[in-house]
C-alpha positions, 0 to 999 in steps of 0.5 A: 500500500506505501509503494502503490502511494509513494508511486502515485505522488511520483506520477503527480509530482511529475507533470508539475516539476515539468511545467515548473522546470523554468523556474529558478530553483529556490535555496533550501537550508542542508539538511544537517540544519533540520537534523541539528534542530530536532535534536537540539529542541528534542534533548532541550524538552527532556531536560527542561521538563525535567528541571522544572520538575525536580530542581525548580520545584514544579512536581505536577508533571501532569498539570505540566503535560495539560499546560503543554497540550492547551497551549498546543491547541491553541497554537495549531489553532493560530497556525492553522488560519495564519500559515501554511503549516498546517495545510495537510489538514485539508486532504484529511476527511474527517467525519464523526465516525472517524474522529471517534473511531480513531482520533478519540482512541488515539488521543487517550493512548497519546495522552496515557503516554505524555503522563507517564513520560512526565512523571517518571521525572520524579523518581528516575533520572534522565539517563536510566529514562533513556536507557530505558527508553530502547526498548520502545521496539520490543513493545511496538513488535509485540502490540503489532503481532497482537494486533495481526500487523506484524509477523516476527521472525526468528532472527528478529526475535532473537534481536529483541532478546538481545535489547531485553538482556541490555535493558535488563542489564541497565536496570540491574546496574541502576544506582538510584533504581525506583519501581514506581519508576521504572513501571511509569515508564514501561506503561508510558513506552507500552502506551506509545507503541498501542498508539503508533499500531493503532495509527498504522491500522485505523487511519490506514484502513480509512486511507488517511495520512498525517503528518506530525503537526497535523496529529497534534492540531487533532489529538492535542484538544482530546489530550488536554481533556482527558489530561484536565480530568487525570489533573483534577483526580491526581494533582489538583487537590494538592497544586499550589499557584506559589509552586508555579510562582516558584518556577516562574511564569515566564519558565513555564511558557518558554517551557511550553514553547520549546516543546511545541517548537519540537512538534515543528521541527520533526515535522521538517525533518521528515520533509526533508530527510527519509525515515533512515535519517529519522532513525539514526538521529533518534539513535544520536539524540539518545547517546547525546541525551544519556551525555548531558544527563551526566555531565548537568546532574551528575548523574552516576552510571555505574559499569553494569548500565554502562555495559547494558545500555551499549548492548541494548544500543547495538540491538536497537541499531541493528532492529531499526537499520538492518545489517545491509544498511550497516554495511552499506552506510559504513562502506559510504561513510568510509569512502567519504573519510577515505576522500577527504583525508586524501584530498589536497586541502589537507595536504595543502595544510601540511599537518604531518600524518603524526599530527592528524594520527594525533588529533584523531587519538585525541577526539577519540579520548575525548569521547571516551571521557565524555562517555565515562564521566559517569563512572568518575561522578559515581567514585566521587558520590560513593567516596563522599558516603564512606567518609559520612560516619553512620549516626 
């Protein structure tokens, strides 16, 4: 069905690149620019929001989801009748059987996941959360094989062995473990992936695509509801406006910005880049994201999730890209390095092969600490606790 439709965009776009091929071509950004920007606003939002609800004090993570929502809705609202962004909205036929059917549904599951990605702030760092995190595709195989939308073969149920077994090494490695927790966020990955199988199903069989932004403009009126609701039963009885004060207004707006400024940008990544790119940049934002994490919180890693997570990495980019596409980027990338190594520019530079050796080694080592910083963090905390006499 994607090839009978990718084929038919073709056959359209065809016709008007001819009647349009006179036109000078208009500049666009490189896609390095939308790649930098989904991960920048991406990493940006984890950490804000978890700032807010640990260190500035702000611990109503879902009256935080709903504040994210309300003023998701009004935005799309705003640029539905101001810009062209939301444009796709036009070729979705939307009925009541279908906004019941599968945008009500989907909207809860979406609302379900935003909650519980939330609240995890307050019992794991962002890190763990992280680590955790790559075991998204264990959930999305087994709810799309209950679902009758995929058929798992032996090679990847032995790949999704292997991201379980990292998982669970993370886990056990985990310093500062909390089974709230740690259930928070499996419900939150669980509640993910029913929503991407129920996207695949329900508005596939009524032939309708959307695009990010287009999704939201849709779920965010039926999250911020069911979010008021979950608010009230949860939060409400115990919020107080000196807590938002605390945090500050201002904060709390720039904070939803930022995360709406997010549904943007993977909107024009997408439109620029394909799905292989999307990927591997989640991939990067992950290993960037456990980095930060460390290096702003201090955050302890200790040997045991270090070894986990790098296993649990390795599964994941073998389940999302395939061997044929890690053999095929590698090759690529290596002819690309080989090139500009052996390009004059750089032996117009004159740096000798013992100083390019040099500088490679050094980015190497860097690397490597930033990586292992975590481990030192960790010695420190545990040195501190030793020399506390016990009461």
């Amino acid at each position: 069905m994607a090839e009978d439709l990718e084929q038919q965009q073709q056959a359209e776009e065809k016709p008007q690149t001819h009647q349009h091929q006179h036109q000078p071509a208009t500049r666009s950004l490189h896609p390095i620019f939308y790649i930098g920007s989904w991960i920048f606003f991406s990493n940006l939002t984890i950490l804000f929001n978890k700032w807010l609800i640990d260190t500035r004090g702000f611990r109503y993570p879902v009256i935080l989801t709903c504040w994210h929502l309300i003023f998701a809705t009004v935005m799309t609202q705003i640029m539905a009748r101001t810009t062209s962004l939301l444009d796709g909205r036009k070729k979705v036929k939307m009925t009541g059987r279908l906004y019941l059917r599968a945008i009500v549904p989907i909207g809860l599951l979406y609302s379900a996941s935003l909650v519980c990605s939330n609240v995890v702030y307050l019992y794991l760092s962002v890190a763990f959360i992280q680590m955790l995190k790559s075991a998204a595709p264990v959930a999305v195989l087994f709810v799309g094989w209950a679902w009758g939308v995929e058929n798992p073969t032996l090679r990847r149920l032995l790949n999704i062995v292997v991201i379980v077994a990292g998982v669970a090494l993370a886990s056990f490695g985990e310093i500062d473990f909390s089974w709230a927790g740690f259930l928070f966020q499996l419900g939150g990955i669980w509640f993910e992936a029913m929503r991407l199988v129920l996207i695949q199903i329900l508005l596939s069989e009524d032939g309708q695509k959307m695009d990010p932004l287009v999704s939201l403009y849709y779920y965010a009126p039926v999250c911020a509801v069911m979010n008021i609701i979950i608010a009230i039963v949860s939060e409400a009885h115990k919020f107080d406006l000196a807590d938002a004060a605390k945090a500050g207004y201002g904060l709390l707006l720039l904070n939803a910005m930022v995360a709406f400024i997010l549904n943007v940008s993977s909107v024009f990544l997408i439109g620029k880049t394909s799905g292989l790119v999307m990927t591997l940049t989640g991939i990067l934002k992950n290993i960037l994201l456990v980095i930060a994490s460390v290096m702003i919180w201090h955050t302890a890693i200790s040997g045991l999730q270090f070894f986990g997570y790098s296993v649990a990495l390795a599964g994941l980019v073998y389940y999302s890209v395939g061997w044929d596409q890690i053999v095929a980027i590698s090759a690529v990338v290596g002819t690309y390095a080989k090139k500009t190594w052996e390009s004059p520019a750089l032996d117009e530079s004159r740096l000798p092969p013992a100083v390019r050796r040099g500088l490679l080694l050094s980015l190497t080592f860097l690397i490597i600490m930033l990586l292992t910083s975590g481990f030192m963090y960790s010695g420190d905390d545990m040195s501190a606790k030793a020399r506390v006499p016990a009461s």
